[in-house]
N, C-alpha and C positions, 0 to 999 in steps of 0.2 A: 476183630479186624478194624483197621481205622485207614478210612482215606486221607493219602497224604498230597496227591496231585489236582486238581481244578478238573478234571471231566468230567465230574458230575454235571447232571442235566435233572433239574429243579423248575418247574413251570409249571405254568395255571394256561388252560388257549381260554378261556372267555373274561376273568373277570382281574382285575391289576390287584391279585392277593392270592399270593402263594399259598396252595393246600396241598399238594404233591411233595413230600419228601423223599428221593430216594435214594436212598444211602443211610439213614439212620437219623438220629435224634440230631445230633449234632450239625446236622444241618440246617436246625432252626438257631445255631447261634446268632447274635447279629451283627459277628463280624463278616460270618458267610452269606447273610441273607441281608445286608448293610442297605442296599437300595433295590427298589424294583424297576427294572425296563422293559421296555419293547421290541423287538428285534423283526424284522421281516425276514421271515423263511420259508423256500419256496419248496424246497426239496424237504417235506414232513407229512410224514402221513394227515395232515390237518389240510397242509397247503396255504397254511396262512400266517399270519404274525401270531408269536407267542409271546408272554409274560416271562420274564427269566428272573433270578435273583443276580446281583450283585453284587461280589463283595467288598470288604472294604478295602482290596486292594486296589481293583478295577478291572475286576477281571469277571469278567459273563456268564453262567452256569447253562453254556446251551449246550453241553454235554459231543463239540465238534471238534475233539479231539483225543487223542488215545497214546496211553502208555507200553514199553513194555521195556523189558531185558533190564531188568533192574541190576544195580550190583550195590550194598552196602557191606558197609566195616564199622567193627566197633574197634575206637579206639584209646588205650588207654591213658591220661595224659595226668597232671600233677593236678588238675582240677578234677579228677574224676574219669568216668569212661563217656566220650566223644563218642556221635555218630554221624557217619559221611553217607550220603542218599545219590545215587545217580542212577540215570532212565533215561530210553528216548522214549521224546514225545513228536505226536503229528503236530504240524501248523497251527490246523484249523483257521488255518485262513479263505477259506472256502466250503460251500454245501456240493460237495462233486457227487455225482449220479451214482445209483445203485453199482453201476458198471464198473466205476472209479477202483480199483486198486491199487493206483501207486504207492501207498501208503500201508498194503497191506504185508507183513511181516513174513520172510522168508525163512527157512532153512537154513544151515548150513549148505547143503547137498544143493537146493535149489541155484542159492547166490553164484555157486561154480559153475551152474549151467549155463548153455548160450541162450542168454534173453535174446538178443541181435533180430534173428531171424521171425520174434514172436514182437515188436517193439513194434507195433501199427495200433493208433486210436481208433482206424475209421468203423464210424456207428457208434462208438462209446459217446455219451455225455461225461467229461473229464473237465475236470478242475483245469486254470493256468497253470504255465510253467512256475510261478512262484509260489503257489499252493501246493508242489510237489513235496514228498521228503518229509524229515523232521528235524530237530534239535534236539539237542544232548542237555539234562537239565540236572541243575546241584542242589542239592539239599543238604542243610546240615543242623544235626542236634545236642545240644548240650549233653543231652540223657535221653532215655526214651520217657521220662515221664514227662518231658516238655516237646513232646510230639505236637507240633500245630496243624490238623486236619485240613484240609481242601487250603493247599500254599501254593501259590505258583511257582516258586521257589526262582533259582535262576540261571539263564544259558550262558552256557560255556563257549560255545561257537561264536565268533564273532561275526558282528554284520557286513557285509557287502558295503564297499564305498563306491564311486564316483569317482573323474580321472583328480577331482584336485580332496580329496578324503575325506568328502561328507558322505554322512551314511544314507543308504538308501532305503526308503519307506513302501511300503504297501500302497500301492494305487487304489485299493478297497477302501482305505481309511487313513489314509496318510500319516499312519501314526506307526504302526508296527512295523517295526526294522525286517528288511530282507535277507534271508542269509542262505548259505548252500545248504544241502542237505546231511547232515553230521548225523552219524547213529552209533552203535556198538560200543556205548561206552567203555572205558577200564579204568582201575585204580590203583596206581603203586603206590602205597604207603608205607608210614614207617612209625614207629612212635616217640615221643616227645625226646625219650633217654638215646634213642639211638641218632639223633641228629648229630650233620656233622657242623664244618663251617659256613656252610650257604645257608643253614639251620633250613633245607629241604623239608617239608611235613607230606604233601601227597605231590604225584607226577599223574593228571589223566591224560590219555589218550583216547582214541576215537578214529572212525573214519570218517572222511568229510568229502565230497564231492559235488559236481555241478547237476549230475543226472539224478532219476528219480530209483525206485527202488531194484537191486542184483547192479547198479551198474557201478562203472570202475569209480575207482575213489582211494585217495592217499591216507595216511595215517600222521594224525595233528596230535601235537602234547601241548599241554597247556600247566604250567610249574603253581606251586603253594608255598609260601616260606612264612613258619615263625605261629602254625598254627592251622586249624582245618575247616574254618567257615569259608563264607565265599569272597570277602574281601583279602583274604589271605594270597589270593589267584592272583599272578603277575598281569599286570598291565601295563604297557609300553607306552603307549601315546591314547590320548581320548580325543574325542571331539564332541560339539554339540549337534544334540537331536536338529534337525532343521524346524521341525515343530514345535515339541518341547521343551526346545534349550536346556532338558538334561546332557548331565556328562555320560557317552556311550564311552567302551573301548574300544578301540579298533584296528591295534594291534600288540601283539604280545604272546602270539600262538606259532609254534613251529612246527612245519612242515619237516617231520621226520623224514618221513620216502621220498621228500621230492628232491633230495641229492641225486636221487637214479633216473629222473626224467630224463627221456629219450628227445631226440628230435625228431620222430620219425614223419616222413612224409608221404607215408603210404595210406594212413587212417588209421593206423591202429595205436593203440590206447595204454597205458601205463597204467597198473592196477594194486595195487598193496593189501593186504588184510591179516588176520589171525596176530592182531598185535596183544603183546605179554609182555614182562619185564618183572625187577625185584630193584629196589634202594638200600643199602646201607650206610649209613650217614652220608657220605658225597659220592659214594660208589653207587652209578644208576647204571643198570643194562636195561636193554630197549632191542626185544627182539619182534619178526615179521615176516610174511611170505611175501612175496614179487613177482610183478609179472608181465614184462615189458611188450604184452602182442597179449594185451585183454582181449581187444580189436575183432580177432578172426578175420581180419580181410579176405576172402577166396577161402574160406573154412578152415585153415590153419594158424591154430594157437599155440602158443607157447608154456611151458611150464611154467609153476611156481617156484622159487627155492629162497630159502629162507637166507635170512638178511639180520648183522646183532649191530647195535651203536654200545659204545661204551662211554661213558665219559667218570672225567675222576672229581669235577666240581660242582655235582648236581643237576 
């Protein structure tokens, strides 16, 4: 087994020299272990600041955050056979208490249930509303023998702007982009021979929404053309980090389900899920269940019924 996401958690609590590996040898690479910090953590069985590694991407090894619901593909192209990696991961933008579940991973069975009437913090120690949720994250490999272990790799979901379309940061650290909460990855691909004229290579989809974990949320695609890494991924318009004056993007992601948004005024809520689909060179189907009264206002919900998009240019 080889770890391919950053949640490993690598730390010394007394002395600035890493002796703790846990995950394997390859933890003591020194791209993975590149610099050593400090972090104050309050929520640790120690109670106190820990030693962490750092890698050299810049990314923390304090083990505060979590993957799952992986989906890859191998695919075969005229250089060989391609592999596509997608997962959501937690934030970890926060140490949330023992209590802290929003982040904890659902069912099927459960997500249909009525969270509504169970949605109260009070007495929990909970994380902010921006620490909620997770992101949908890409990874991509030549082969599998060019597997790069503990890679942050990178998110598909776009950031959160501002009313004139600067992106929005984390108030913890000012650096890390704010975004909704995206999970459930999926991957329509297709291979190199069966491209059409958009030259289409992968279509993902996802749920994305504002609340934290079972609640209602639409279904976003985000296109690839001409190839299956992550530069491949369309992007419409970018802006600059406010910090970092890198180039983010900040648009170029579509809102599938939200042709069927309601107005409604009563509270209740629009909901999408079980998205799947198939490409053949420009021929994309894009199917999904719906659900215009998520809500239960007065304890009556609506059904689901499923919903296709067709299109003939990718």
């Amino acid at each position: 087994p080889c770890r391919v996401e950053v949640n490993e958690s690598i730390y010394e609590n007394d002395h600035p020299k890493i002796t703790r590996y846990y995950g394997g040898l390859y933890c003591k690479d020194e791209d993975n272990c590149h610099t050593i910090v400090r972090q104050d953590i309050t929520n640790n069985p120690f109670n106190t600041s820990l030693w962490f590694c750092k890698t050299k991407e810049g990314v923390i090894l304090n083990g505060n955050s979590g993957a799952s619901r992986p989906n890859l593909f191998l695919i075969p192209t005229s250089k060989g056979t391609q592999v596509i990696l997608g997962y959501e991961e937690s934030k970890g933008l926060g140490f949330g208490g023992e209590s802290d579940d929003h982040d904890r991973v659902l069912s099927d069975a459960e997500e249909i249930g009525d969270h509504d009437k169970n949605d109260t913090d009070a007495g929990k120690n909970v994380t902010e509303k921006e620490d909620l949720g997770k992101n949908v994250v890409f990874q991509h490999f030549d082969s599998f023998k060019n597997v790069k272990p503990i890679s942050k790799g990178d998110i598909l979901n776009l950031p959160e702007v501002d009313s004139i379309g600067v992106p929005k940061v984390s108030s913890k650290d000012n650096v890390t982009l704010l975004r909704n909460n995206a999970r459930r990855i999926r991957f329509i691909q297709q291979p190199e021979s069966k491209w059409g004229q958009t030259q289409t290579s992968i279509v993902a989809l996802w749920r994305e929404g504002e609340g934290g974990h079972g609640k209602n949320a639409d279904i976003m695609m985000r296109r690839a053309e001409r190839g299956y890494d992550f530069n491949s991924f369309h992007c419409q318009t970018s802006r600059k980090h406010p910090i970092t004056r890198e180039d983010v993007c900040v648009s170029g992601v579509t809102n599938v389900s939200g042709l069927l948004e309601t107005n409604d005024q009563s509270g209740n809520k629009t909901d999408a899920r079980a998205h799947r689909g198939f490409i053949r060179g420009d021929f994309l189907v894009i199917a999904y269940t719906f659900a215009e009264n998520w809500g239960r206002v007065g304890g009556l919900g609506s059904r689901y019924d499923m919903y296709q998009i067709t299109s003939h240019d990718g």
